[in-house]
Backbone bond lengths (Angstrom), bond angles and torsions (degrees), N, CA, C in turn:
res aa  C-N    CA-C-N  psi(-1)  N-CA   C-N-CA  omega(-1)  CA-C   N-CA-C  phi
1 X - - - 1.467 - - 1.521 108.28 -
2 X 1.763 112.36 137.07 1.332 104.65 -160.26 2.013 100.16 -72.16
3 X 1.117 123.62 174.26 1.681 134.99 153.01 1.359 114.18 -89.37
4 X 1.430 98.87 114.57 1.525 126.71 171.98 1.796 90.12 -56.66
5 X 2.015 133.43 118.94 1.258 117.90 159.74 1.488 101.30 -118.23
6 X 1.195 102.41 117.04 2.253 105.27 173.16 1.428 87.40 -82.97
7 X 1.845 81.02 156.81 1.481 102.74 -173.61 1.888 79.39 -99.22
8 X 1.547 95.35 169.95 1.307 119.04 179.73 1.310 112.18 -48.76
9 X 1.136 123.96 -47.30 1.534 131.55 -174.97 1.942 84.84 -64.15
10 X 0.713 124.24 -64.32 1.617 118.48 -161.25 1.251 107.21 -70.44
11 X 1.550 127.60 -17.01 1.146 105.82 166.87 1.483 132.76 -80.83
12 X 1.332 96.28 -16.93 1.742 127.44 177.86 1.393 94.85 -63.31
13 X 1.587 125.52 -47.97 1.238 111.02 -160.39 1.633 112.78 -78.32
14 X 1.230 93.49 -37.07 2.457 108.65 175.05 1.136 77.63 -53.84
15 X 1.677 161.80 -78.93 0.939 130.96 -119.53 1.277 132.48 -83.33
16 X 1.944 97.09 -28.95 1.437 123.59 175.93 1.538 108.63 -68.94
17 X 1.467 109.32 -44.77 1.759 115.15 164.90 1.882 129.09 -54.73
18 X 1.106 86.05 -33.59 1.712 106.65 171.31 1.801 107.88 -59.52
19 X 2.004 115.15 -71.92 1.140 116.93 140.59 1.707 134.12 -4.13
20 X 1.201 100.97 -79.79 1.325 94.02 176.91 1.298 126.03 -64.06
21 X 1.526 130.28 -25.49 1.141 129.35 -158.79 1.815 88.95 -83.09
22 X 1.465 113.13 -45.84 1.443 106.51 -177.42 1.728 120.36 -55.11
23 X 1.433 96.35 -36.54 1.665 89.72 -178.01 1.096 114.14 -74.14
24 X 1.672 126.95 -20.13 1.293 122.30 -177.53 1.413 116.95 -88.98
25 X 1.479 106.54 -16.38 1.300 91.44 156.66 1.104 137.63 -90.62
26 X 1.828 117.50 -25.77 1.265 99.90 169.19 1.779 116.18 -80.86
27 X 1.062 128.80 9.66 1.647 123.75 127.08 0.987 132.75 -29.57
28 X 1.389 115.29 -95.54 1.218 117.34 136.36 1.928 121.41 32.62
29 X 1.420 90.41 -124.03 2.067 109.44 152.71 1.375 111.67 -14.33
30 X 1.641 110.04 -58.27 1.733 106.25 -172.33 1.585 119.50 -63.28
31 X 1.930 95.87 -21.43 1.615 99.32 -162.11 1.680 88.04 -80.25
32 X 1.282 121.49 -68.47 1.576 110.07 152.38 0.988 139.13 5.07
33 X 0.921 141.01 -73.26 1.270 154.23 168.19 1.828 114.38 -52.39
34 X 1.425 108.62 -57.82 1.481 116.85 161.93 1.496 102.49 -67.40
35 X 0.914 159.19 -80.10 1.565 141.16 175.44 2.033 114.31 -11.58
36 X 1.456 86.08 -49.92 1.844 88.28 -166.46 1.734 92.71 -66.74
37 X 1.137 122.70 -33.67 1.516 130.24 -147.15 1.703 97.34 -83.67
38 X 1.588 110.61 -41.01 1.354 116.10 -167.25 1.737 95.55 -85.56
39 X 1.475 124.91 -27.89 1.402 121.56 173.16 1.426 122.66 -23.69
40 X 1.268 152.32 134.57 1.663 119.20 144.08 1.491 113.30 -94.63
41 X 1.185 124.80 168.86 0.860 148.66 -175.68 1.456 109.66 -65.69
42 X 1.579 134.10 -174.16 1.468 107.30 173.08 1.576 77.14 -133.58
43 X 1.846 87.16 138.39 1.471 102.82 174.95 1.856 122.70 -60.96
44 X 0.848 101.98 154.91 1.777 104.92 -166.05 1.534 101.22 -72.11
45 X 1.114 133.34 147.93 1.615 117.22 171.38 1.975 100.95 -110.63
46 X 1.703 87.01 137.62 1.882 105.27 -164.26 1.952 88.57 -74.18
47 X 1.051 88.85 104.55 1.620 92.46 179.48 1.780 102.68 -56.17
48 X 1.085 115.81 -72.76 1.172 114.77 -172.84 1.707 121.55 -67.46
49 X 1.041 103.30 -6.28 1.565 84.55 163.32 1.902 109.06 -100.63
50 X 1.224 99.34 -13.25 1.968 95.48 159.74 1.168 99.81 -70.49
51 X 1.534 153.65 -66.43 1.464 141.98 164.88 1.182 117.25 -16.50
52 X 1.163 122.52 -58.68 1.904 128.89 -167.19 1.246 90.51 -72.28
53 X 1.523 125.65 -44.47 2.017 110.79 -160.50 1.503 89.60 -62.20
54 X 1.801 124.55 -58.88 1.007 100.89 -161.40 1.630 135.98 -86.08
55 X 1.454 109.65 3.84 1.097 105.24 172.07 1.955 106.53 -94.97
56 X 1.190 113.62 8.01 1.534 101.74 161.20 1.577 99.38 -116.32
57 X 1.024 140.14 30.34 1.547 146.34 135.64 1.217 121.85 -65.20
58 X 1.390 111.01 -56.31 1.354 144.83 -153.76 2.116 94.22 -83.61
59 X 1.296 104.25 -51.40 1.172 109.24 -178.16 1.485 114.08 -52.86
60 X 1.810 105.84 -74.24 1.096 103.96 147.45 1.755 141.87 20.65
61 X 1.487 99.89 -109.94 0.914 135.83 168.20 2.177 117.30 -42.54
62 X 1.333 107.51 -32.80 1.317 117.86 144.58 1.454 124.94 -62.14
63 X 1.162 115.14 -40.45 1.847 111.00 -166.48 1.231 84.89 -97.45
64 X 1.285 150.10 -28.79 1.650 137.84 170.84 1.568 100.07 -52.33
65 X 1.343 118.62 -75.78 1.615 129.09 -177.42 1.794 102.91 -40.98
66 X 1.367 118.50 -39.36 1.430 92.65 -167.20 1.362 95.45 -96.51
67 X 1.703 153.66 4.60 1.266 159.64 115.44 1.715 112.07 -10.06
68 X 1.341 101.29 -63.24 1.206 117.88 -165.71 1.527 123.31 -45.11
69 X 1.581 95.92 -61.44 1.233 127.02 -152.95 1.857 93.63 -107.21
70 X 1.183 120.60 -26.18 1.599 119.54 178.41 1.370 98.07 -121.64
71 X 1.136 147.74 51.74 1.454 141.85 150.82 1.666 108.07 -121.45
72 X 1.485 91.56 149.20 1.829 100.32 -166.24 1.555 82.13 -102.04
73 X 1.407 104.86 -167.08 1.584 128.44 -164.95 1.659 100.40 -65.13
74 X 1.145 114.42 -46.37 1.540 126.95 -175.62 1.749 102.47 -58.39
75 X 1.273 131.37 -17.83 1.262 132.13 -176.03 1.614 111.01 -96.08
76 X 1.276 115.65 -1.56 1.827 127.75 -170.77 1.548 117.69 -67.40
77 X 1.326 111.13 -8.95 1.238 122.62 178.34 1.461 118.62 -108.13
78 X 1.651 111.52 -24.28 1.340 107.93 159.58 1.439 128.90 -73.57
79 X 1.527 97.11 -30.01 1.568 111.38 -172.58 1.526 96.55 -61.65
80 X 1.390 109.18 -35.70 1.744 101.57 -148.82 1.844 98.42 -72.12
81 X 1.221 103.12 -35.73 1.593 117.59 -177.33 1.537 96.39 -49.53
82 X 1.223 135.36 -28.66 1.224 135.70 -163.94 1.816 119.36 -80.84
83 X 1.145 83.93 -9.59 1.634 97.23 -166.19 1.307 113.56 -144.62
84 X 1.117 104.10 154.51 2.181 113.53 179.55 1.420 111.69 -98.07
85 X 1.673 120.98 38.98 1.062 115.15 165.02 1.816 94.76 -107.83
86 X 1.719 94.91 169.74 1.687 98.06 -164.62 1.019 95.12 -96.16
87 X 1.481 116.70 159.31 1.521 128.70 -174.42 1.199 144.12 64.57
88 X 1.171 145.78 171.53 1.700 131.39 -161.37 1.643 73.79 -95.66
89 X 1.827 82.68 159.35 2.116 108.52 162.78 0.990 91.13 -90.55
90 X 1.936 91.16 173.35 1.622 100.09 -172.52 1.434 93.99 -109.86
91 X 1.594 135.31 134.39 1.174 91.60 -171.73 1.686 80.40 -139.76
92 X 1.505 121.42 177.59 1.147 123.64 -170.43 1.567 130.44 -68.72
93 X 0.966 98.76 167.67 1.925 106.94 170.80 1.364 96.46 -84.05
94 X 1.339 147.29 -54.86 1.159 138.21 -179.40 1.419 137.15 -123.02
95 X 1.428 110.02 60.18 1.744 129.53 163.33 1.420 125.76 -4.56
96 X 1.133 113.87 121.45 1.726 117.23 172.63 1.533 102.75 -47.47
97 X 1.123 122.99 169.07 1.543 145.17 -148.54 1.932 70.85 -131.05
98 X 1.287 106.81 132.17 1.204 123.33 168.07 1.607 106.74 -120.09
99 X 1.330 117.70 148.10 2.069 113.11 -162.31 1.581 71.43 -132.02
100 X 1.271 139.04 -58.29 1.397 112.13 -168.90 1.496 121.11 -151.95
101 X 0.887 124.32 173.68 1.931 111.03 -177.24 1.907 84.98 -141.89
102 X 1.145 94.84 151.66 1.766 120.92 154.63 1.799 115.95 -156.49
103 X 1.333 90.24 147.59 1.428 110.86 -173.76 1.489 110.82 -98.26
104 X 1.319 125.46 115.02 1.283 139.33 -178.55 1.297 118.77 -128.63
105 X 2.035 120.42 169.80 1.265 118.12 -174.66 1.204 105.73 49.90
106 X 1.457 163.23 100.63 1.486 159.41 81.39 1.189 118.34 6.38
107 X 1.102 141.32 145.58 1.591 147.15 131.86 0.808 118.91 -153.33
108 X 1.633 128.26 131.71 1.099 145.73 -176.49 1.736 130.40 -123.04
109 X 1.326 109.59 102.50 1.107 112.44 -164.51 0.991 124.09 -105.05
110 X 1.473 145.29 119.64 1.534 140.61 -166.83 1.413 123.71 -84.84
111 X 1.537 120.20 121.25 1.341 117.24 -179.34 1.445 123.93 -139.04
112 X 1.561 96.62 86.10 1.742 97.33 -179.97 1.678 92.62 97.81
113 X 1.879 116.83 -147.12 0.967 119.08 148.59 1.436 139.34 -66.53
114 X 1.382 113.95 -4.27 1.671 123.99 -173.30 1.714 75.77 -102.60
115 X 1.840 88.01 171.37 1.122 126.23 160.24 1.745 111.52 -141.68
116 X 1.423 89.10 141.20 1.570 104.82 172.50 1.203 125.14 -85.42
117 X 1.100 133.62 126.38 2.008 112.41 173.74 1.622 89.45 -123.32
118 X 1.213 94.97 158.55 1.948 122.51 160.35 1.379 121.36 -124.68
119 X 1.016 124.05 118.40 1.534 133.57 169.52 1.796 123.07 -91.38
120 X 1.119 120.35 111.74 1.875 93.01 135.85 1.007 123.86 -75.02
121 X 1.594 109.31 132.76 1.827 122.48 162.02 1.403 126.38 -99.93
122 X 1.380 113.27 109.93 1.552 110.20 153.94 1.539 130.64 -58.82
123 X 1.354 109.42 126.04 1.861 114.87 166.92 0.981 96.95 -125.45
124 X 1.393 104.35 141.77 1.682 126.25 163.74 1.398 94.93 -109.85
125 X 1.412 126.66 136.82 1.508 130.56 -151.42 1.606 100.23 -164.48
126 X 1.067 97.52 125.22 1.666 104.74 149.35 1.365 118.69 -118.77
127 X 1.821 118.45 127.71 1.124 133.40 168.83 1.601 131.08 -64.16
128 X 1.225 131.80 120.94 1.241 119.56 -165.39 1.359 128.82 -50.97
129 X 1.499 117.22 127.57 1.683 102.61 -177.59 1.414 97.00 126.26
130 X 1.533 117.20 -59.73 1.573 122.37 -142.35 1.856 83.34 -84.48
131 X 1.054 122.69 -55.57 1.645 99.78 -145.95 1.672 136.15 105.80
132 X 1.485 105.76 -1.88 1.290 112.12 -157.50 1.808 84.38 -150.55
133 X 1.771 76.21 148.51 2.313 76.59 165.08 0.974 91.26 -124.01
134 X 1.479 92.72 176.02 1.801 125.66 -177.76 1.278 108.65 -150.05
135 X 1.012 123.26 166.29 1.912 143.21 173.36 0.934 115.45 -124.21
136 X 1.509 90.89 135.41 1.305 117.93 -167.47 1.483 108.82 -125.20
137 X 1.685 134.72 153.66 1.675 113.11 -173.14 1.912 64.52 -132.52
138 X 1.710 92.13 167.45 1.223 131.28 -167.92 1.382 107.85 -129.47
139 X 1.560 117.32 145.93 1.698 103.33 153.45 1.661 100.23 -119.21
140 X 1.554 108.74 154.22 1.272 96.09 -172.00 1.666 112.43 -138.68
141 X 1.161 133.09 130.13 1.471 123.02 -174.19 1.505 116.94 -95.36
142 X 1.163 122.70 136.86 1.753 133.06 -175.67 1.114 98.40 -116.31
143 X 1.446 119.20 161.46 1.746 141.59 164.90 1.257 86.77 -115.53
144 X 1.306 137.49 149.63 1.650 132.79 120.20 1.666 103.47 -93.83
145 X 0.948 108.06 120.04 1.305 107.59 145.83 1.835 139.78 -53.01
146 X 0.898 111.06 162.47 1.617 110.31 174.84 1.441 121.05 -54.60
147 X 1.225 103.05 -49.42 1.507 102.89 -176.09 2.204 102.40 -95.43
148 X 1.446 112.75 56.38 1.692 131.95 176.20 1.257 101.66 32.12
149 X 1.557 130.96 41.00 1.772 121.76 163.89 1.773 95.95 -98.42
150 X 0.654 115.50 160.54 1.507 156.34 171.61 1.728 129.80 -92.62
151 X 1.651 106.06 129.50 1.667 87.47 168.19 1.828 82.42 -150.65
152 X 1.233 108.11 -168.28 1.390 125.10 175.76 1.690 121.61 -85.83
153 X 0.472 150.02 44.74 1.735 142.85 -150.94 1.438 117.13 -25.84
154 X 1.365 112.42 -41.09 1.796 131.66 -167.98 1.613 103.71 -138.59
155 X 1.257 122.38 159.50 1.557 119.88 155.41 1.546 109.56 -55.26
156 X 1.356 111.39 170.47 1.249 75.80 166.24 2.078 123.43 -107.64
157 X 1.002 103.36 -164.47 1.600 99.76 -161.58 1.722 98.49 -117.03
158 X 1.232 104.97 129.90 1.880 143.03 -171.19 2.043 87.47 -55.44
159 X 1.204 112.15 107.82 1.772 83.99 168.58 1.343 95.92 -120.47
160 X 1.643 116.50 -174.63 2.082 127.80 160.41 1.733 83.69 -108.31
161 X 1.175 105.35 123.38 0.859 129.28 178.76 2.224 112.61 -140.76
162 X 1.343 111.37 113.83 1.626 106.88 -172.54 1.745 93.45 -127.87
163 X 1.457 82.03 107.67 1.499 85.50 158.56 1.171 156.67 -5.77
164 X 1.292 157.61 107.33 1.695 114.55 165.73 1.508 146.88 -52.88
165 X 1.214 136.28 134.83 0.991 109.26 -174.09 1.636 105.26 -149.52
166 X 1.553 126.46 -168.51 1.474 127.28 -151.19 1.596 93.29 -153.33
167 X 1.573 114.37 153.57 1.292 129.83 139.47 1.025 121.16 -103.43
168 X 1.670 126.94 159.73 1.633 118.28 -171.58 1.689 85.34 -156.69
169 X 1.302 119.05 116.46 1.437 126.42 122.55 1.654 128.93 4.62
170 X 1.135 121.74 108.45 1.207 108.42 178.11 1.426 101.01 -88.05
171 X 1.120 112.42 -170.55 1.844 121.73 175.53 1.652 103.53 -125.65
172 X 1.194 111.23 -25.08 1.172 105.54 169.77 1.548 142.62 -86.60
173 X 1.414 103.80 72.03 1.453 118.16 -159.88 1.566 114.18 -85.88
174 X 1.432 103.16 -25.05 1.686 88.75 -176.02 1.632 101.33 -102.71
175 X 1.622 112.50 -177.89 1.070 132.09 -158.03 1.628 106.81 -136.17
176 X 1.505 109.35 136.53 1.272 121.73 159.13 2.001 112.31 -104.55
177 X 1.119 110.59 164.00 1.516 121.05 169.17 1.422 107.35 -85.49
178 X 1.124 105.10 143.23 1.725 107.94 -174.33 1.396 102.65 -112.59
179 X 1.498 125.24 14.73 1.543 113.20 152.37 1.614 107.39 -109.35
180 X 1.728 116.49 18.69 1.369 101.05 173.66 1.393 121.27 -100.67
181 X 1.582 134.14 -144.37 1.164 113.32 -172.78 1.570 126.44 -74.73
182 X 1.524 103.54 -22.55 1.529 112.74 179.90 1.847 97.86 -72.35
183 X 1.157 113.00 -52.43 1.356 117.74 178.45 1.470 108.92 -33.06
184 X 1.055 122.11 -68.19 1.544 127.50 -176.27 1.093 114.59 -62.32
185 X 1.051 113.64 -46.23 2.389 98.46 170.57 1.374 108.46 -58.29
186 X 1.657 111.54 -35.16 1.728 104.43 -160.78 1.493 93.29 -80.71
187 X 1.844 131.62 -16.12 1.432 101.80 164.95 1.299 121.33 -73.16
188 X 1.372 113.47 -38.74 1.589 124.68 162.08 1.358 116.24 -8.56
189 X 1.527 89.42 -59.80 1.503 100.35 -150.87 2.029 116.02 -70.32
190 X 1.930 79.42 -44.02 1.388 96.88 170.08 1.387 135.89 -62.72
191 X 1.269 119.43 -15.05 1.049 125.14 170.32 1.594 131.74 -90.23
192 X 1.308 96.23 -32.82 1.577 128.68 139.25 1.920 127.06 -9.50
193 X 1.537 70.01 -73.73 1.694 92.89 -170.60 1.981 110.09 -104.73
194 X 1.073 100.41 -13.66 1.463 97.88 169.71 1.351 113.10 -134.22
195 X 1.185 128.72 7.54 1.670 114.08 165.14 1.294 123.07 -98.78
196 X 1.627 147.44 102.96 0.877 174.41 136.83 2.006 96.36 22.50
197 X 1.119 106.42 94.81 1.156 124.31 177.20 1.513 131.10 103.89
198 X 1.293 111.10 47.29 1.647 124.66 -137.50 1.198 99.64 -154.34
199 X 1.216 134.17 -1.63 1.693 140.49 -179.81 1.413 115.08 -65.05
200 X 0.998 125.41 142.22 1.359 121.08 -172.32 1.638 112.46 101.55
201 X 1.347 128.17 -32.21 1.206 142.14 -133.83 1.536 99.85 -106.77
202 X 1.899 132.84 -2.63 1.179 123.68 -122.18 2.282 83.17 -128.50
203 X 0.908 117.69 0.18 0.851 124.61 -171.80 1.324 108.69 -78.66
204 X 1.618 118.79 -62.11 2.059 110.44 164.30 1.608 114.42 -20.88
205 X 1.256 112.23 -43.26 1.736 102.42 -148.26 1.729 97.03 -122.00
206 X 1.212 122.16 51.64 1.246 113.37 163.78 1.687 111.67 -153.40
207 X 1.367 138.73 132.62 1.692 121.48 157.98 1.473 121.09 -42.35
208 X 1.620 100.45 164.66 1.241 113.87 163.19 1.842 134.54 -46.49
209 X 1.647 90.59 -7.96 1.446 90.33 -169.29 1.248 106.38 -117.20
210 X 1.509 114.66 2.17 1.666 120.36 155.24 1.884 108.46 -44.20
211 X 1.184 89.82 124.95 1.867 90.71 159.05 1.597 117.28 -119.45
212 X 1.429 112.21 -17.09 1.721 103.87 -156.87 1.312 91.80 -73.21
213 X 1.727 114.95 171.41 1.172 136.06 179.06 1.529 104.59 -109.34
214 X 1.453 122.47 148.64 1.581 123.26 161.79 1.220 121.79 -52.37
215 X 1.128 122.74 146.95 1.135 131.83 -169.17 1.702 94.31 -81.59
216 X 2.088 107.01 121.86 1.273 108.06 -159.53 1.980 99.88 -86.48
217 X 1.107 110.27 -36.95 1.495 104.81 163.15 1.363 145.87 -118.64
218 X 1.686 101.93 70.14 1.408 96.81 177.98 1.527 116.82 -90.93
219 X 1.660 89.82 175.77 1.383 103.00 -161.76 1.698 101.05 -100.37
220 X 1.320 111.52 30.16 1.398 126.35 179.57 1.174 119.81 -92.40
221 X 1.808 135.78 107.44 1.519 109.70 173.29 1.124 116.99 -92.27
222 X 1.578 128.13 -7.24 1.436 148.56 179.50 1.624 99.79 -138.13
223 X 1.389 85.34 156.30 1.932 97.11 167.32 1.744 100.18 -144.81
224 X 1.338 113.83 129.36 1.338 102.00 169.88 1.552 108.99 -127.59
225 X 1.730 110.12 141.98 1.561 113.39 -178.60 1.404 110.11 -53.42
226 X 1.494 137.94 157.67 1.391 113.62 167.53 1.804 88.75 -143.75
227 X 1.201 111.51 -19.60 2.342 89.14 151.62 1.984 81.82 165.16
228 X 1.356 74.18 161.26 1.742 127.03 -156.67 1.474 97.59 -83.90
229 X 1.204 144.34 141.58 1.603 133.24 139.79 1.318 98.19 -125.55
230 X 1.095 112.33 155.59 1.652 134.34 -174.81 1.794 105.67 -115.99
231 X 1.091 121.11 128.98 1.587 141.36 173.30 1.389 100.84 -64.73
232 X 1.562 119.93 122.60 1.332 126.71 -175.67 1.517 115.73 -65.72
233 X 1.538 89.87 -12.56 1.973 100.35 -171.62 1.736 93.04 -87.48
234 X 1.227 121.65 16.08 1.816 112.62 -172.71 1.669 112.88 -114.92
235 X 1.359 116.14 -170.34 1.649 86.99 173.99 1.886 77.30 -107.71
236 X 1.418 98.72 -149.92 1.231 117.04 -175.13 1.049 116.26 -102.49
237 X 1.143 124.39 140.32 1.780 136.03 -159.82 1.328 86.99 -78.12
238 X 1.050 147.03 -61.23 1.356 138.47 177.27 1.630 135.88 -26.00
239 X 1.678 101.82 -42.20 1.244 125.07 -172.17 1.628 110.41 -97.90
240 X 1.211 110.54 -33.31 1.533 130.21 170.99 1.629 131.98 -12.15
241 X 1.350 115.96 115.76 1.557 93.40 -159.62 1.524 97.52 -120.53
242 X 0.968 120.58 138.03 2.091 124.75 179.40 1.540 116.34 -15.71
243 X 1.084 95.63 115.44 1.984 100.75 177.82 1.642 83.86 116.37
244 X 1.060 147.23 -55.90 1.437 144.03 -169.06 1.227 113.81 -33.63
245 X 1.391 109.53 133.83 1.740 115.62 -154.91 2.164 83.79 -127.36
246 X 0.819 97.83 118.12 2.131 105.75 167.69 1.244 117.32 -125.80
247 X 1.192 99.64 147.54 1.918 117.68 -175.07 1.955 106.63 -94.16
248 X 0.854 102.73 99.61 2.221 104.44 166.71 1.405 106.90 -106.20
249 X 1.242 84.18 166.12 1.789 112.34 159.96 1.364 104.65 -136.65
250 X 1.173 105.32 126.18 1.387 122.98 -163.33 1.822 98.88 -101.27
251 X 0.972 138.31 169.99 1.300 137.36 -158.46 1.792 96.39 -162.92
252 X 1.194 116.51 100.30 1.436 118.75 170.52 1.628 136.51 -120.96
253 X 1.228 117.10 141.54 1.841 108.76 170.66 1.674 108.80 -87.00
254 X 0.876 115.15 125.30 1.672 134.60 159.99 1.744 109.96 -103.57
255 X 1.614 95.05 112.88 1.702 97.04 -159.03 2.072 88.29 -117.87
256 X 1.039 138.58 149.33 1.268 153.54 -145.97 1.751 89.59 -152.10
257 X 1.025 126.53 -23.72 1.387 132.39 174.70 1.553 123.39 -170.30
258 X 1.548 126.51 -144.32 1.494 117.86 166.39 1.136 125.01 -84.97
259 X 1.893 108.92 -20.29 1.028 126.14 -139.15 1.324 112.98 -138.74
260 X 1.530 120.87 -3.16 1.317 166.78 173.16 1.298 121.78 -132.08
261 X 1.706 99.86 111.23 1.626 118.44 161.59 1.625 117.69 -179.43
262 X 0.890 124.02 -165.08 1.528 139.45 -162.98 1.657 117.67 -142.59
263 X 1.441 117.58 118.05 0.917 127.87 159.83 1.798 134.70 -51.05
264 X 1.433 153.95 90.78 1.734 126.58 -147.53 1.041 77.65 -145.58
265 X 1.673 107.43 150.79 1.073 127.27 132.48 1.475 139.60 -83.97
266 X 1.342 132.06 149.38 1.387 121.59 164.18 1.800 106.50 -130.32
267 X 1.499 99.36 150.11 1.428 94.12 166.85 1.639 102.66 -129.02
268 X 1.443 78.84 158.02 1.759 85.84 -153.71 2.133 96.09 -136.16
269 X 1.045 99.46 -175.85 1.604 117.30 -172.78 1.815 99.27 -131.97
270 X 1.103 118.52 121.69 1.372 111.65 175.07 1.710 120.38 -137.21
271 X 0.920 118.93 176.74 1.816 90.11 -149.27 1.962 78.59 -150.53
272 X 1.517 118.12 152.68 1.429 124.35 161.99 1.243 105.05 -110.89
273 X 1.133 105.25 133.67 1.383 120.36 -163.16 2.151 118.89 -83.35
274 X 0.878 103.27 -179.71 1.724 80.10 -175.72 1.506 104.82 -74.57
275 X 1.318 122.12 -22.28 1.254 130.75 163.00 1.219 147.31 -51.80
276 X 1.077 92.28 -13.55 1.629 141.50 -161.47 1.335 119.26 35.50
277 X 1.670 116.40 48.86 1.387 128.79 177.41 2.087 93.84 -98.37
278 X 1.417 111.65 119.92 1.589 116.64 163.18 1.771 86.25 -41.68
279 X 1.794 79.01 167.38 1.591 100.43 -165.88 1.576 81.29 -165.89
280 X 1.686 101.88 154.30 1.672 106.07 166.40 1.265 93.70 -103.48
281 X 1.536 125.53 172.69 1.931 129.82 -165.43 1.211 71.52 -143.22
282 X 1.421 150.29 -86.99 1.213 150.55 -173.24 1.328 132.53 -148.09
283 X 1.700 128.40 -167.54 1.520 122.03 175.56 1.722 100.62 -103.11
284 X 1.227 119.19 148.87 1.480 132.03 -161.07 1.945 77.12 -104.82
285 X 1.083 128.33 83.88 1.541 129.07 147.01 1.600 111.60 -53.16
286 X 1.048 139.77 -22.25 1.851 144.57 175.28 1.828 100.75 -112.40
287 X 0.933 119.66 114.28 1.479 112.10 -177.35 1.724 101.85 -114.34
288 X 1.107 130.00 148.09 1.495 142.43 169.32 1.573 99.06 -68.75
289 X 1.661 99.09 140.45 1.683 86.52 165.37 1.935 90.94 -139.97
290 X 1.450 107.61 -170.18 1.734 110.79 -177.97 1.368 100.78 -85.78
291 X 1.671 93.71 -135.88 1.504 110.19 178.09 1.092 122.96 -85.15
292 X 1.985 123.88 145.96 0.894 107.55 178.66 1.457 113.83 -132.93
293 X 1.508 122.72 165.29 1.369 102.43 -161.91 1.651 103.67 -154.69
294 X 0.900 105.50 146.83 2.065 105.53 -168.24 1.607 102.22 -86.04
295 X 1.463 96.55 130.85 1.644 103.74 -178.10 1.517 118.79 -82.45
């Protein structure tokens, strides 16, 4: 292999190139190194005292809203304590009926030693006269102070505000008859385990691998089936052959009188037996559902 020979001039120049590449790199490294050094670190965040700010924000900010909107004239001096506007409100002789408040949307913004927060508020409210409620959402402004007290900044402000919300697919698309044979164990069963004086009775209509107990005090003196759905992932109770294990939702009235009761569902696991008498196996507490999709 021939020998590469540089003339002097070329060796002068590899050498000056050699040079530079070393100083620039250990440049380079040093700037590195001073970068990592001048970095900080990122401070840890105190989990639980972000918990405490916001659940005494949040609290807050509830007993203000139900002040607001449900306090008569006699309450104008507490309200005002609540907030950093001057002077008592004027507030009515006869206050909406408030049924519930929740605190939604958070934000928390840091300023100086205070902090700011903003809320939306839900009220469920009935107006005097009508008889009926409605909802209403709020936006609402907080100070915390340094030492974690609280005041109002503004009244708060009327918004349209719509929720988020979802559709979902059920899975339970097909149907059994509730005067056929599955029908009649699952009234069996139901009456059994949720009608108020019926304990003891629950053993006919369930497998060996049932564990729950009846419910020892309901407020049920009757229960009646009112329809069956079948889990699309099952076969059909109809077609069903011994050992067959199916997914329902059972749909029932729980009546306490004529004029008094409750609509429930349960979903349950029910199994044909080698006998081929239905049987319940258990209650499906986690249920499968389809697709779901944001409205």
């Amino acid at each position: 292999m021939p020998k590469i020979q540089l003339s002097e001039d070329g060796t002068r120049k590899a050498f000056i190139i050699t040079m530079i590449a070393a100083w620039l790199g250990m440049f380079l490294g040093l700037a590195g190194c001073t970068v990592d050094a001048l970095r900080k670190p990122p401070q840890a965040v105190d989990v639980q005292k972000e918990i405490g700010d916001y659940s005494a924000a949040s609290f807050f900010t509830r007993n203000f809203i139900l002040l607001y909107l449900g306090g008569g004239k006699q309450n104008a001096a507490a309200l005002s304590q609540m907030t950093v506007i001057p002077g008592q409100p004027e507030l009515p002789p006869d206050p909406y009926t408030v049924l519930d408040v929740n605190v939604i949307k958070p934000t928390k913004t840091p300023a100086g030693k205070e902090t700011e927060w903003t809320f939306v508020v839900g009220a469920t409210v009935i107006p005097p006269g009508t008889g009926s409620s409605q909802r209403n959402y709020f936006h609402v402004n907080l100070l915390q102070s340094a030492d974690g007290s609280f005041k109002a900044m503004t009244w708060p402000r009327l918004i349209d505000y719509s929720p988020p919300s979802f559709e979902m697919a059920s899975i339970y698309t097909g149907a059994s008859a509730v005067n056929g044979p599955l029908g009649q164990m699952l009234q069996n069963f139901l009456s059994a385990f949720y009608q108020s004086g019926n304990e003891g009775q629950l053993g006919r209509f369930v497998t060996e691998n049932f564990t729950a107990v009846p419910v020892s005090r309901s407020p049920f003196s009757s229960v009646e089936l009112k329809a069956i759905q079948v889990s699309s992932k099952s076969v059909d109770p109809a077609s069903a052959t011994p050992g067959d294990r199916i997914n329902i939702l059972v749909t029932a009235k729980g009546s306490s009188s004529s004029t008094t009761w409750n609509i429930f569902q349960v979903a349950l696991a029910v199994r044909l037996s080698d006998n081929e008498q239905w049987l319940v196996d258990g209650f499906d507490d986690v249920i499968d559902f389809g697709a779901v999709a944001n409205k």
